[in-house]
C-alpha positions in Angstrom: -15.3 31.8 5.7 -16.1 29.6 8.5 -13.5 28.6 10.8 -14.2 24.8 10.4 -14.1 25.4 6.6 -10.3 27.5 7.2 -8.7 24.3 9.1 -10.1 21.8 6.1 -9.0 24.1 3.7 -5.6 24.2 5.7 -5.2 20.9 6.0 -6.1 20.1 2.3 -4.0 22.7 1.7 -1.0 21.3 2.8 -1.4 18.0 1.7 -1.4 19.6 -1.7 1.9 21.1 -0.9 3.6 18.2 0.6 2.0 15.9 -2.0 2.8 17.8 -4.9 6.5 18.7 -3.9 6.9 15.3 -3.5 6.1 14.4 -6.8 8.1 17.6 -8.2 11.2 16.7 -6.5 10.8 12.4 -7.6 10.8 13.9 -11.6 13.2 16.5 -11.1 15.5 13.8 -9.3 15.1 11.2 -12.2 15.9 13.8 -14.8 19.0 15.3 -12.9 20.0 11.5 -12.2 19.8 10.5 -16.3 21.8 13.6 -16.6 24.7 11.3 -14.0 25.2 14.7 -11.7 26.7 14.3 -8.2 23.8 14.1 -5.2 25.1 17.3 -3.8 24.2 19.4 -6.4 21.2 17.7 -7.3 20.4 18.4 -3.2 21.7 22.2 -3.6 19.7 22.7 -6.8 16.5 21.1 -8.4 15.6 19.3 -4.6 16.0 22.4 -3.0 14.3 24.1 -5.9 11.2 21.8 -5.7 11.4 21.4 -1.9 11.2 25.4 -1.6 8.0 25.4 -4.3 5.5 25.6 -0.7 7.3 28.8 0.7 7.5 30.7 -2.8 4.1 29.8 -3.6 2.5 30.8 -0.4 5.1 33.9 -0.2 4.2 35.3 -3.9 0.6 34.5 -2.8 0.7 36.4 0.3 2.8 39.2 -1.5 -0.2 39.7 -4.3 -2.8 39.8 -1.7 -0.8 42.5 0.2 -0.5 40.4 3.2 3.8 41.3 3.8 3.7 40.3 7.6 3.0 36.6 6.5 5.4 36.6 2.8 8.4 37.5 5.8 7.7 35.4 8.4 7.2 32.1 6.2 10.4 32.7 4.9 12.5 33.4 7.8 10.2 30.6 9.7 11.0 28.1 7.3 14.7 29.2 7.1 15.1 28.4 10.8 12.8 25.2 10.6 15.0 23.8 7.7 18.4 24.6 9.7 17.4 23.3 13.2 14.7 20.6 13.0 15.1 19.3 9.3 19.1 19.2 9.7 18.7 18.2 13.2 16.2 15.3 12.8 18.5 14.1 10.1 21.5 14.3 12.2 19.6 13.0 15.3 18.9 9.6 13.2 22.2 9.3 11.7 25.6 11.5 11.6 25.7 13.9 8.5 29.4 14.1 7.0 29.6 17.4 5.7 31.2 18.4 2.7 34.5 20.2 2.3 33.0 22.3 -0.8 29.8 23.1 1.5 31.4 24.5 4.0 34.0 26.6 2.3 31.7 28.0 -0.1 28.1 27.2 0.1 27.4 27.3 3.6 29.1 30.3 4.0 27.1 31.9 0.9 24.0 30.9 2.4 25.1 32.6 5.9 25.8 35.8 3.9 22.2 35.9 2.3 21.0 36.0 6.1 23.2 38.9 6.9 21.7 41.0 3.9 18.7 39.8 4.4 19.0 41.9 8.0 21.2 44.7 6.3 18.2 45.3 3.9 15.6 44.7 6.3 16.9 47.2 8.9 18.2 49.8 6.5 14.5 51.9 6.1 12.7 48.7 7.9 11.4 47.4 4.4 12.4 45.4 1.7 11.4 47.6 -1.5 11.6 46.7 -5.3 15.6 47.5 -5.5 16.2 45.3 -2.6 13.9 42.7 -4.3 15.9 43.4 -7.7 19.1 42.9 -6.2 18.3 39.6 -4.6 17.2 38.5 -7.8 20.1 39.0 -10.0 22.2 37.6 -6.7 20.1 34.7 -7.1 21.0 34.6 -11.0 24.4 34.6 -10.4 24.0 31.7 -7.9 22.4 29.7 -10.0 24.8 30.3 -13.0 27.7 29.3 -11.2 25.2 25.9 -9.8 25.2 25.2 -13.9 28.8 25.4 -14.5 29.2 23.1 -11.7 26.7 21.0 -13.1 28.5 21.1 -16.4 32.0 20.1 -14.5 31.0 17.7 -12.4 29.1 15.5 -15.2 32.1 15.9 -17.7 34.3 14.2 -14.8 31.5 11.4 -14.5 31.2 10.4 -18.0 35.0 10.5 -17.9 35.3 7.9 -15.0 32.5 5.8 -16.6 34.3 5.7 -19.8 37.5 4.5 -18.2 35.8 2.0 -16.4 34.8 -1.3 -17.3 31.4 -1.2 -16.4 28.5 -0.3 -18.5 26.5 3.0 -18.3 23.4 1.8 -16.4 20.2 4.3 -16.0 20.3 5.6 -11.9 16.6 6.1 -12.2 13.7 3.9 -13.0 11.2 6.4 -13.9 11.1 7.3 -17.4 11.6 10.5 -18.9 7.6 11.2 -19.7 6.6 10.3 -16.6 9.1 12.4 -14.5 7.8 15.5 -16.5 4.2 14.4 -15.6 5.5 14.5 -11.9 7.0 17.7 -12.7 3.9 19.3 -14.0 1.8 17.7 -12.0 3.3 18.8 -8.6 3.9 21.9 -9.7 0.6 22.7 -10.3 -0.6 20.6 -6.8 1.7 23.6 -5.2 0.2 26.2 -6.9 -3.3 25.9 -5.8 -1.9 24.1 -1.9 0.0 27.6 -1.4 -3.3 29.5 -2.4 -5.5 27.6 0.3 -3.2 27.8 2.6 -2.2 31.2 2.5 -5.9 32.3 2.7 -6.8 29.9 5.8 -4.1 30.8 7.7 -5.3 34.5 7.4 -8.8 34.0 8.4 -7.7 31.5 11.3 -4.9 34.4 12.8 -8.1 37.0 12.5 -10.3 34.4 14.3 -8.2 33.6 17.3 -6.7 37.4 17.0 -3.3 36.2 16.7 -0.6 37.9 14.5 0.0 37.1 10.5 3.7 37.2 11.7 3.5 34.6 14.6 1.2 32.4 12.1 3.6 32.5 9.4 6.7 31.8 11.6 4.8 28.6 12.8 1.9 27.0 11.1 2.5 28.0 8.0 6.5 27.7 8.3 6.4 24.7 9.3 3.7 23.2 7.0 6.0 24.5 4.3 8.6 22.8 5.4 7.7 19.5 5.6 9.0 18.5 2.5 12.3 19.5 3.0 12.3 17.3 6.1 10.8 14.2 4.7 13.2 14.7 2.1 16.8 15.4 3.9 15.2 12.3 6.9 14.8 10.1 3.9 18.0 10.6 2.0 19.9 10.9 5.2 18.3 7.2 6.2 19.3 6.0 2.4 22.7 7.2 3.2 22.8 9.9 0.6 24.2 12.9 3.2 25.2 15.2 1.0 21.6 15.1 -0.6 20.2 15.7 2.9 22.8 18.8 3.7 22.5 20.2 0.3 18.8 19.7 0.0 18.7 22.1 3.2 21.6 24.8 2.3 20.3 25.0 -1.0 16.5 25.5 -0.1 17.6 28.7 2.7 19.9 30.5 -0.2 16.7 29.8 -2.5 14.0 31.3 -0.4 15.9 34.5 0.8 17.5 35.2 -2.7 14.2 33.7 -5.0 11.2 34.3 -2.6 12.0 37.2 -1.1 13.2 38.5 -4.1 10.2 38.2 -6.4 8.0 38.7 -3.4 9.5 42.3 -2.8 10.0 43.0 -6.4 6.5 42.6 -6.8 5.1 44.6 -3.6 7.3 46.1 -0.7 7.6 44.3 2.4 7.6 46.4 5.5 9.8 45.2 8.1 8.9 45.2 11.9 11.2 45.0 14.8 10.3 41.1 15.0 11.3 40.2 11.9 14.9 41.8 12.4 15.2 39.7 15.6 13.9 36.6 14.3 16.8 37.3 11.4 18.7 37.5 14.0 18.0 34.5 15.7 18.4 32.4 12.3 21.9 34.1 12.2 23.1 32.6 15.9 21.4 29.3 14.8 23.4 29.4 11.6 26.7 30.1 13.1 25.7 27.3 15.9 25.3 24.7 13.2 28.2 26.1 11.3 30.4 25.3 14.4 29.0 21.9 14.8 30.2 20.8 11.2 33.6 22.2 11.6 34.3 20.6 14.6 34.6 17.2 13.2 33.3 17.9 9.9 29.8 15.9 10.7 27.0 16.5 12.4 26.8 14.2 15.2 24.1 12.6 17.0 23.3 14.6 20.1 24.5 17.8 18.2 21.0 17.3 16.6 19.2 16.8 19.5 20.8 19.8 20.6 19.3 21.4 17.6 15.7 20.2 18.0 15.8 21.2 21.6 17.5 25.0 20.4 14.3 24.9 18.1 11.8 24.3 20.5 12.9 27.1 22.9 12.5 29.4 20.5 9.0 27.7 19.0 7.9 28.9 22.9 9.6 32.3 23.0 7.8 33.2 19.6 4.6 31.8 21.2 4.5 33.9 24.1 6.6 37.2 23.1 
């Protein structure tokens, strides 16, 4: 494949992703919305979910074509790209109030799948089917107790509508048929995106004789990760915070847990030294942020800036290590 042929495909690549999990998360939305639950768990759930559909298709891609260094490095790059420069940006244009039940329980869950993440890595330097396994039915039991939230939280919304005066109105003017034509549709935009993209990056790394890991933790991390910043910047500018925060917590827990898991559990993953410091450095990051929230339970301002500028000192270690 020609190089000028790679970057088109790239590019067309990723408009399929960004495109498609756009259209993915607008019918997942509606259909979570006509279901009246909280914009929280619609952030830590089916937004996250559909926001994560570029990393776990380029991942499982990658995975099938044997190609481990870039199934890793996409993951952890798009874990650190989402925490810094997604949450950051979002913070940077207005403050994020952060949820009490985020940070006593999901936050802290999501900071957890880091550490094993590392444990697992380290342990043998390779992620291997049990690993992948395990992840998996952590992933399960995540999303069982997302459900029972899900259940909760609507009962106590139908509840407060039925003790109110006013009339149950429909939160979402797309109808039902075509939110599952969005559904479809974008799913099936990420599908072939992750396939093109996955497959250019690889012949541009071999071109220019740069690593699968340093492409994955940039081009291809970022690319991925677009939508989850147009996203959390869109719902943080409509004033929907906890859609932004969740959107973000709820995509990292997704793609160690999900990704990783199917993506081992399909092929082993050996580890090298830089993915275990680039775990690492998502782990400081993740404490960082986590310290930020706590102190006045938002993120402020120039704590995001902070963020973005954290994010690009490490864009120009990774470049240059």
């Amino acid at each position: 494949m020609e190089i000028l042929e790679a970057v088109l495909l790239l590019l067309v690549g990723f408009i399929l992703l960004i495109k498609g999990a756009d259209f993915f998360v607008d019918g997942a939305s509606a259909v979570a919305k006509k279901l009246r639950v909280p914009s929280l768990i619609i952030g830590l759930t089916i937004v996250a979910m559909g926001t994560s559909l570029p990393e776990l298709s380029v991942s499982v891609t990658a995975s099938l074509n044997d190609n481990n260094a870039l199934a890793i490095s996409n993951v952890i790059g798009s874990n650190i790209f989402n925490l810094m420069v997604v949450l950051g940006a979002s913070a940077a244009i207005t403050p994020l109030l952060v949820s009490k039940s985020v940070m006593k329980k999901d936050y802290p869950f999501a900071l957890g799948c880091a550490v094993l993440l590392l444990i697992f890595g380290y342990n043998g330097m390779e992620l291997g089917h049990i690993d992948g396994i395990i992840l998996l039915v952590i992933f399960t039991g995540f999303i069982i107790n997302q459900i029972l939230s899900v259940k909760k939280a609507r009962k106590e919304r139908l509840e407060q509508e039925a003790s109110s005066d006013d009339e149950n109105e429909d939160t979402s003017d797309i109808s039902l048929f075509l939110s599952i034509v969005y559904i479809i549709g974008g799913a099936a935009a990420v599908k072939f995106g992750g396939d093109w993209v996955v497959n250019a990056a690889i012949t541009i790394a071999s071109a220019f004789g740069l690593s699968e890991n340093l492409i994955g933790l940039t081009i291809v991390a970022c690319g991925t990760s677009l939508p989850e910043l147009v996203t959390s910047i869109a719902a943080a500018r409509k004033d929907e915070l906890d859609m932004a925060i969740g959107n973000v917590v709820g995509s990292n827990i997704f793609n160690i847990l999900m990704i990783l898991g199917v993506a081992a559990t399909i092929s082993p993953m050996a580890f090298i030294m830089e993915n275990v410091i680039d775990i690492g450095v998502l782990f400081g990051f993740s404490v960082l942020t986590c310290f930020f929230c706590y102190t006045k339970g938002k993120l402020e301002r120039h704590e995001g800036i902070i963020m973005l500028i954290c994010y690009a000192v490490y864009l120009v270690y990774i470049c240059n290590r």
